[in-house]
mmCIF file as gemmi writes it, N, C-alpha and C atoms, coordinates in Angstrom:
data_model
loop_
_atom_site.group_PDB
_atom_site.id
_atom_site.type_symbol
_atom_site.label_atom_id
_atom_site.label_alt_id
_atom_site.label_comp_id
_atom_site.label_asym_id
_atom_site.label_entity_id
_atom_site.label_seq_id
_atom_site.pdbx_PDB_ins_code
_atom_site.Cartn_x
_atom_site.Cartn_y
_atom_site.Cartn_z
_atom_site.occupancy
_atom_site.B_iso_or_equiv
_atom_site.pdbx_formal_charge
_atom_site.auth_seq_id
_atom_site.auth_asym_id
_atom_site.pdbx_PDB_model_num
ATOM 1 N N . UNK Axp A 1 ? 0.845 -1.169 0 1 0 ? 1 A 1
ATOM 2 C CA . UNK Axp A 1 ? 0 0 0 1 0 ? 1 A 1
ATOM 3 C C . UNK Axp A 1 ? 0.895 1.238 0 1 0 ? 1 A 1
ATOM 4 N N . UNK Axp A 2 ? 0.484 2.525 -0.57 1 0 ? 2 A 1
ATOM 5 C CA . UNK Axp A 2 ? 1.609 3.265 -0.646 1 0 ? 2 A 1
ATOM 6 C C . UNK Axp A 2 ? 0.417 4.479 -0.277 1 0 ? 2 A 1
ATOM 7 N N . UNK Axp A 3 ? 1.211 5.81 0.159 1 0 ? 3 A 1
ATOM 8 C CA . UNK Axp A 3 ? 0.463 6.862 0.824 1 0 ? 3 A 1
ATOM 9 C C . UNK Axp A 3 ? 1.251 7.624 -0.792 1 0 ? 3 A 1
ATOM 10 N N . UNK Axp A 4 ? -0.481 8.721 -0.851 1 0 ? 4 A 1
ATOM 11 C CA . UNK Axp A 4 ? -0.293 9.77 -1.775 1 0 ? 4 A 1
ATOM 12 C C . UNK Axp A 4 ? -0.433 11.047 -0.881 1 0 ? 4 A 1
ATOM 13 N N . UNK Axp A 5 ? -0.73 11.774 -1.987 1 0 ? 5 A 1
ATOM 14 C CA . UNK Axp A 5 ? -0.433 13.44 -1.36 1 0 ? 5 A 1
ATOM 15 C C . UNK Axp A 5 ? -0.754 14.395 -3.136 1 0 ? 5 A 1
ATOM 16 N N . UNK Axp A 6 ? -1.542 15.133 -3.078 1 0 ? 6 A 1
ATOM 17 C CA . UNK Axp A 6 ? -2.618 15.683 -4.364 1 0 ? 6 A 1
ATOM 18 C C . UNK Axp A 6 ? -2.618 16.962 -4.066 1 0 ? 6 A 1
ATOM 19 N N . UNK Axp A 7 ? -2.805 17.257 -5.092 1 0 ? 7 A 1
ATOM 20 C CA . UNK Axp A 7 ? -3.051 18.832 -5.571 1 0 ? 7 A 1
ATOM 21 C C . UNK Axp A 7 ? -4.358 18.885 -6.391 1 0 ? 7 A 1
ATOM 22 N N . UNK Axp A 8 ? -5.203 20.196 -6.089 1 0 ? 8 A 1
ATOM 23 C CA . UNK Axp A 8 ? -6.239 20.148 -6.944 1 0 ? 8 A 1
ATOM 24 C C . UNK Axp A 8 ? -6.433 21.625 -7.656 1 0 ? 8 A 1
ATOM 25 N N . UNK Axp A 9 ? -6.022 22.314 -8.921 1 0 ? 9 A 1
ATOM 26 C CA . UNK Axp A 9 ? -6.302 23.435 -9.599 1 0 ? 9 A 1
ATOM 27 C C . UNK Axp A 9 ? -7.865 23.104 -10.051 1 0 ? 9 A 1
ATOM 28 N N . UNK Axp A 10 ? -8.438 24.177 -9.871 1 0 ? 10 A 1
ATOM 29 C CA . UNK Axp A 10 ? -9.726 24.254 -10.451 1 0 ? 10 A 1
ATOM 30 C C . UNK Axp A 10 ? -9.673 25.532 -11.711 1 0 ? 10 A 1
ATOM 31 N N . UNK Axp A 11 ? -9.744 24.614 -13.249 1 0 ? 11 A 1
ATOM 32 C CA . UNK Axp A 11 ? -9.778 25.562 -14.133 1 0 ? 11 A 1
ATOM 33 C C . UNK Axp A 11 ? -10.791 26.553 -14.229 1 0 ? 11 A 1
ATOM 34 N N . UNK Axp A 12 ? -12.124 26.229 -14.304 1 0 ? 12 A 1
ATOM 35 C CA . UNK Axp A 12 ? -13.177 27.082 -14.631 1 0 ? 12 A 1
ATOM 36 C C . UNK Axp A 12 ? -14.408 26.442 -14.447 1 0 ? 12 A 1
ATOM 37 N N . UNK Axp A 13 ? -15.299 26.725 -13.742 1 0 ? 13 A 1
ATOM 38 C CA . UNK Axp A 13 ? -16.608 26.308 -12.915 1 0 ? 13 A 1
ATOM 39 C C . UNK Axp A 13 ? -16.341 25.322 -12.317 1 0 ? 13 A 1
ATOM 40 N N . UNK Axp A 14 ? -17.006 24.863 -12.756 1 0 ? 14 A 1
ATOM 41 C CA . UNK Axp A 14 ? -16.543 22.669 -12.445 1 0 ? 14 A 1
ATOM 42 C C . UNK Axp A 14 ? -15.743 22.085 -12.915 1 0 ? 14 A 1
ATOM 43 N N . UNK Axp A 15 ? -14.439 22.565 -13.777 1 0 ? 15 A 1
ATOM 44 C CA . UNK Axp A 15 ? -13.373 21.71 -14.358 1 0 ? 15 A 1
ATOM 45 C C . UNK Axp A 15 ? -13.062 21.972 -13.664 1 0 ? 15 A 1
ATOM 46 N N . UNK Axp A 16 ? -11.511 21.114 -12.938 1 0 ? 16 A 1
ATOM 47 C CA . UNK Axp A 16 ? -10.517 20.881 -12.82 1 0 ? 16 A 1
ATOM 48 C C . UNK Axp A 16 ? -9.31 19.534 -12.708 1 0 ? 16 A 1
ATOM 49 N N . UNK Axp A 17 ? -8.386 19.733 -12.594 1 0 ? 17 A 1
ATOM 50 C CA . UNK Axp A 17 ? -7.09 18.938 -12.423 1 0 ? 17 A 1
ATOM 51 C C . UNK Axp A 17 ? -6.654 18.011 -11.077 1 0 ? 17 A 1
ATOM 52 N N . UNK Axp A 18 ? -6.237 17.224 -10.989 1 0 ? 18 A 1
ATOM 53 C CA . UNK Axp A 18 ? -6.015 16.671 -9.603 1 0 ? 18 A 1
ATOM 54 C C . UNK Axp A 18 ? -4.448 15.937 -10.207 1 0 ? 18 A 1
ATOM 55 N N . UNK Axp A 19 ? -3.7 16.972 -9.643 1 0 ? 19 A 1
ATOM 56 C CA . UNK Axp A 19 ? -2.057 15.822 -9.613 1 0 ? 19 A 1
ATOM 57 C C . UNK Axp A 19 ? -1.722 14.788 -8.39 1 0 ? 19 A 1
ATOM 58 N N . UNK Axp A 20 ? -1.494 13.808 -8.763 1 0 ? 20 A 1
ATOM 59 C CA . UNK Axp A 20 ? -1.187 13.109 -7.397 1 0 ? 20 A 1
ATOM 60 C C . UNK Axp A 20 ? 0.04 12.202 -7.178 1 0 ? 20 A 1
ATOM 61 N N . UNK Axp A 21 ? 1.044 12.214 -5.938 1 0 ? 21 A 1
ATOM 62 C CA . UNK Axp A 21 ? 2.28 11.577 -6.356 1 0 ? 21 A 1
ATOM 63 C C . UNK Axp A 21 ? 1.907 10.303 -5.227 1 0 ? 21 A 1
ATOM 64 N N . UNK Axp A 22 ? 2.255 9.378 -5.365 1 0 ? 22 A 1
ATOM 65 C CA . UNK Axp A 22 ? 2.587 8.003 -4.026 1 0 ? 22 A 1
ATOM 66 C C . UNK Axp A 22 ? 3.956 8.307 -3.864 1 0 ? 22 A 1
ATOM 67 N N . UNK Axp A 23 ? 4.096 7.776 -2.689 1 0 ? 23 A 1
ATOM 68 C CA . UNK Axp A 23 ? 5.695 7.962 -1.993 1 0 ? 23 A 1
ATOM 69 C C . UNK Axp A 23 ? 6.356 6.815 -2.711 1 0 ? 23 A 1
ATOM 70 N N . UNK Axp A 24 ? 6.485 6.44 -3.398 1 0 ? 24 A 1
ATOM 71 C CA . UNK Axp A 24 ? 7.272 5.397 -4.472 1 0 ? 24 A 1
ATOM 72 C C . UNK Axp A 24 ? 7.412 6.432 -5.828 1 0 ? 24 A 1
ATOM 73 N N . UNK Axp A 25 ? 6.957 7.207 -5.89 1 0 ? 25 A 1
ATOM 74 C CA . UNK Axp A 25 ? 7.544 8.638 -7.019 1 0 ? 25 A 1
ATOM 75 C C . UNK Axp A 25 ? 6.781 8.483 -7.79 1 0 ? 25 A 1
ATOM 76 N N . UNK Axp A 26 ? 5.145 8.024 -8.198 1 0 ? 26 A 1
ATOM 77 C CA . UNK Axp A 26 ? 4.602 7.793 -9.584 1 0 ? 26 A 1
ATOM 78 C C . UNK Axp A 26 ? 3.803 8.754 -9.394 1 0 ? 26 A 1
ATOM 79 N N . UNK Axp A 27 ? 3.608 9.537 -10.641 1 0 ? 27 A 1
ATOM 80 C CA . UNK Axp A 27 ? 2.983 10.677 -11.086 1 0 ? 27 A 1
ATOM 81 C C . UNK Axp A 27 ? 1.613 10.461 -11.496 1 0 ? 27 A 1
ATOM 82 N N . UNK Axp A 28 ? 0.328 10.428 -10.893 1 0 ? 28 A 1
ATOM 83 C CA . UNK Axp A 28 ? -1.154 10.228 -11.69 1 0 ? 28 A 1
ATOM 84 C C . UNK Axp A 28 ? -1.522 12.19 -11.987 1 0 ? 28 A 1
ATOM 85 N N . UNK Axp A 29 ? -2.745 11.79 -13.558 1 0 ? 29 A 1
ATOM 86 C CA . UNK Axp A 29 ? -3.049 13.306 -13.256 1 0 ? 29 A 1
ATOM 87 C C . UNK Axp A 29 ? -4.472 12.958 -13.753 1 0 ? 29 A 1
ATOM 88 N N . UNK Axp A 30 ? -5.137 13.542 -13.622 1 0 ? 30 A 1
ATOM 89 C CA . UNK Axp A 30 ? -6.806 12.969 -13.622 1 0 ? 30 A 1
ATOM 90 C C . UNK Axp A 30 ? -7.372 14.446 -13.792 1 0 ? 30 A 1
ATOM 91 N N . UNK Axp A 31 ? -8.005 14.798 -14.729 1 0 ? 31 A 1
ATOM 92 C CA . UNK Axp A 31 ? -9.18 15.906 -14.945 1 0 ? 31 A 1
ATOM 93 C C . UNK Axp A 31 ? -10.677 15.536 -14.205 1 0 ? 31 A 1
ATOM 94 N N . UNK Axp A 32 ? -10.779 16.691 -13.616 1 0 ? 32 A 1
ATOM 95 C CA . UNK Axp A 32 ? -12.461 16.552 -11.991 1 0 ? 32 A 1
ATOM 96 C C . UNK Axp A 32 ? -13.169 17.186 -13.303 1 0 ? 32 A 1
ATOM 97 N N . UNK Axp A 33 ? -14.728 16.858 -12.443 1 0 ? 33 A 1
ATOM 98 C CA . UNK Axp A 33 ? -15.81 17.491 -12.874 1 0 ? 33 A 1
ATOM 99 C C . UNK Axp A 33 ? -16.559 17.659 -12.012 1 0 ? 33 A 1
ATOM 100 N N . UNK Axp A 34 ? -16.217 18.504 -11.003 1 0 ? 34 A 1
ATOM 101 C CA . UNK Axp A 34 ? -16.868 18.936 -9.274 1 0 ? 34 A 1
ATOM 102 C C . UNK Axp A 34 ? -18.616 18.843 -9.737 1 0 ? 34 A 1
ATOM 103 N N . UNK Axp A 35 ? -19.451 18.343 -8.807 1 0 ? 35 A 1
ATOM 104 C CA . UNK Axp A 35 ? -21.056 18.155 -8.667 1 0 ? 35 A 1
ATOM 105 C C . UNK Axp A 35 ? -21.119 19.755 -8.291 1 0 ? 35 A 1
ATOM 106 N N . UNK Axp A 36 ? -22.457 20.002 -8.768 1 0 ? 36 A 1
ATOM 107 C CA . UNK Axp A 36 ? -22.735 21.734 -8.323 1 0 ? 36 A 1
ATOM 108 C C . UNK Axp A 36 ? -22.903 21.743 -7.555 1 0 ? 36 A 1
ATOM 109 N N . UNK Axp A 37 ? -23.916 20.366 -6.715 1 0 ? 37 A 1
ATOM 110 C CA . UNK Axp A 37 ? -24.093 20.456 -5.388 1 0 ? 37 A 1
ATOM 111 C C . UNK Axp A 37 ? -23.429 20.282 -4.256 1 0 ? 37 A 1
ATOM 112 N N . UNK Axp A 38 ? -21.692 20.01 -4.58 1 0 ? 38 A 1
ATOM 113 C CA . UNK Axp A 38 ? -20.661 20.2 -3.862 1 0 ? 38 A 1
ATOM 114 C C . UNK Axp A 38 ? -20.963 18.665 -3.168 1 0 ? 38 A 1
ATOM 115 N N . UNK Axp A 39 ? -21.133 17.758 -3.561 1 0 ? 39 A 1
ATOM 116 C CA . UNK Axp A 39 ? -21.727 16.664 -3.175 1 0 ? 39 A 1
ATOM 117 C C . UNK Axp A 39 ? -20.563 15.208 -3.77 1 0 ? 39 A 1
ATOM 118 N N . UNK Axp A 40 ? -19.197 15.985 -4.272 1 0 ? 40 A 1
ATOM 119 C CA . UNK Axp A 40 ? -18.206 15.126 -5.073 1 0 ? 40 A 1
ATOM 120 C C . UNK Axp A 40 ? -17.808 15.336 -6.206 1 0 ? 40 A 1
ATOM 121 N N . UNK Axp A 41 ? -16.631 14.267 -6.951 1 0 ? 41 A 1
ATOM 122 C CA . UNK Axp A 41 ? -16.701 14.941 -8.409 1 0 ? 41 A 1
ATOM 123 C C . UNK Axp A 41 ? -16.723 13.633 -8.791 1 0 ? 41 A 1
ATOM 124 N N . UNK Axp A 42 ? -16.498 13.898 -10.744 1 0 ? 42 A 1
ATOM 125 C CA . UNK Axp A 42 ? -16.051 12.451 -11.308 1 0 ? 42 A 1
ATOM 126 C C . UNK Axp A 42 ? -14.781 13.02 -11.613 1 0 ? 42 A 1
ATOM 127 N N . UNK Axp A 43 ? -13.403 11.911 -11.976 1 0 ? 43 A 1
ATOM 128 C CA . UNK Axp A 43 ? -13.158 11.888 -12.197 1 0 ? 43 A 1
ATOM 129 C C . UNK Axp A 43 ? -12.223 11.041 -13.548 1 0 ? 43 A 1
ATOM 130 N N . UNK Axp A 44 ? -11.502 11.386 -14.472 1 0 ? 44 A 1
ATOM 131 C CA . UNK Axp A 44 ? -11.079 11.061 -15.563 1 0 ? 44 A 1
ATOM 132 C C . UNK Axp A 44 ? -9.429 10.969 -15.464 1 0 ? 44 A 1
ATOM 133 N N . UNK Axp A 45 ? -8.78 9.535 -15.893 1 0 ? 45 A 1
ATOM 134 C CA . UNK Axp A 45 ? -7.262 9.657 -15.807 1 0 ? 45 A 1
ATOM 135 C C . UNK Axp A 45 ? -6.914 8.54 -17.072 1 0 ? 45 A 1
ATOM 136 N N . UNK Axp A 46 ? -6.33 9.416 -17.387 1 0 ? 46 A 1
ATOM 137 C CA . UNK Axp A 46 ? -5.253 8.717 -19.146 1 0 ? 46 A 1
ATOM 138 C C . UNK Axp A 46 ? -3.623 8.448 -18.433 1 0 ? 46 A 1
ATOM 139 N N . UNK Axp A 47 ? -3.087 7.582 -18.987 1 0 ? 47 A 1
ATOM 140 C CA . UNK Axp A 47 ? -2.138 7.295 -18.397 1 0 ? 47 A 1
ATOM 141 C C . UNK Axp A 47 ? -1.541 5.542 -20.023 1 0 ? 47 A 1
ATOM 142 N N . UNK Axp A 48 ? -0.943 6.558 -20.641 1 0 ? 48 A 1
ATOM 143 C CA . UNK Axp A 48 ? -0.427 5.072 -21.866 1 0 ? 48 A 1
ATOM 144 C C . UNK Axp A 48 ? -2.254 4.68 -22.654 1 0 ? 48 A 1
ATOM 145 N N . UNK Axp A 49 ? -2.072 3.519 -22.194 1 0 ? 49 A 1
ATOM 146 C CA . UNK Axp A 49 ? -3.479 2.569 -22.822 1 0 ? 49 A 1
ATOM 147 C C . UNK Axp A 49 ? -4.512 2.523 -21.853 1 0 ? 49 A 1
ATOM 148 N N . UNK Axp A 50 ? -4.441 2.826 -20.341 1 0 ? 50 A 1
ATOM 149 C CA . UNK Axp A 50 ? -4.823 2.882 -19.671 1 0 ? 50 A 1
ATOM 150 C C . UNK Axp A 50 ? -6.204 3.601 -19.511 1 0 ? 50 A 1
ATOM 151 N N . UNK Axp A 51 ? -7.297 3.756 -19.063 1 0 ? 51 A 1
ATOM 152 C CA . UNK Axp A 51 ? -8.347 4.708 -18.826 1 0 ? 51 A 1
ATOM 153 C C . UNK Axp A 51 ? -9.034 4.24 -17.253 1 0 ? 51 A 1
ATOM 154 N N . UNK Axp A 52 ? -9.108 4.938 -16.887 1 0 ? 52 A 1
ATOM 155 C CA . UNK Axp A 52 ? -9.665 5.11 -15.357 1 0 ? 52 A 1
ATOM 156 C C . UNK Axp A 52 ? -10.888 6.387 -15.338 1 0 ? 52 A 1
ATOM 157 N N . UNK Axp A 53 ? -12.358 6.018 -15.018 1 0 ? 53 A 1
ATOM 158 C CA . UNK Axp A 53 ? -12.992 6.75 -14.733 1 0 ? 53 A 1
ATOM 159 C C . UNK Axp A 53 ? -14.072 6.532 -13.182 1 0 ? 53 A 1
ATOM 160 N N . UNK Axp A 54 ? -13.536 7.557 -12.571 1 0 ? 54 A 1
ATOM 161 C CA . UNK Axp A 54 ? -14.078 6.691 -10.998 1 0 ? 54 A 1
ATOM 162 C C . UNK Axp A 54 ? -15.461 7.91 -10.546 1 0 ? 54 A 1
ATOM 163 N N . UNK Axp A 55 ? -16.453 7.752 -10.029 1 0 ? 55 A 1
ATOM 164 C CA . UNK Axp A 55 ? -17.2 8.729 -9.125 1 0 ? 55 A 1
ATOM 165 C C . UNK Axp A 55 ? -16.992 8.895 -7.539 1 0 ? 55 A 1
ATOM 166 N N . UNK Axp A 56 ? -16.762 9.843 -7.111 1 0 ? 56 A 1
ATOM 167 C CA . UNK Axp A 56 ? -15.957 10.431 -5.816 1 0 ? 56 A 1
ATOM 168 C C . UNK Axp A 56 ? -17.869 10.724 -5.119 1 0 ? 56 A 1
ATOM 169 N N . UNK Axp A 57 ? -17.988 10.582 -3.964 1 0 ? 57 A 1
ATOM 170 C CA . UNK Axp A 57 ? -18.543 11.647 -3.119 1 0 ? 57 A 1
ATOM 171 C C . UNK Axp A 57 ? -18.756 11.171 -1.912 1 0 ? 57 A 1
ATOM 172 N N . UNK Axp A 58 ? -18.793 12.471 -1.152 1 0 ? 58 A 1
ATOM 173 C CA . UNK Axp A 58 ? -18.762 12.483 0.289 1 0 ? 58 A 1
ATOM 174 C C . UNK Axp A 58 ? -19.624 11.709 1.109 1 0 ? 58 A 1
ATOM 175 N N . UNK Axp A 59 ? -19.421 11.142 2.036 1 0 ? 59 A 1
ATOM 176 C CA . UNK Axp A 59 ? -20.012 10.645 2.682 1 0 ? 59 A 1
ATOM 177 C C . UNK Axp A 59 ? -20.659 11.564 4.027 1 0 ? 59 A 1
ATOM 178 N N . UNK Axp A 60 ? -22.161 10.523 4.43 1 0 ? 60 A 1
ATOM 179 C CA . UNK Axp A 60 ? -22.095 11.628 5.678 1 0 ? 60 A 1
ATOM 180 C C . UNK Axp A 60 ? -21.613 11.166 6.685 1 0 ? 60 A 1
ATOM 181 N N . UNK Axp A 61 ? -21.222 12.262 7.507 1 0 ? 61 A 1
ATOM 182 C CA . UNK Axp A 61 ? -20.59 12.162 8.517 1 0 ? 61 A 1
ATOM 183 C C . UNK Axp A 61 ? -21.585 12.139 10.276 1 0 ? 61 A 1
């Protein structure tokens, strides 16, 4: 199991970017599409042949 650590730029409304490194040095970068209702995002990651598309949201607490 390896620990990450992310960055998130938000281009414009609901786009944005999420960089993320694991402590083993691998670079993911995934384009968000934040919910309006602030309720999570989806996200999108290219990587070679690869495609990853996951849905994020919060849980309650």
């Amino acid at each position: 199991m390896a620990g990450y650590q992310s960055r998130f730029i938000q281009d414009e409304n609901c786009i944005g970017r999420i960089r993320q490194q694991d402590d083993r040095g691998m670079t993911y970068a995934y384009t968000a599409i934040l919910r309006s209702d602030g309720s999570g995002y989806v996200y999108l990651q290219t990587k070679g042949d690869d495609l990853t598309v996951a849905l994020v949201e919060k849980s309650a607490s």
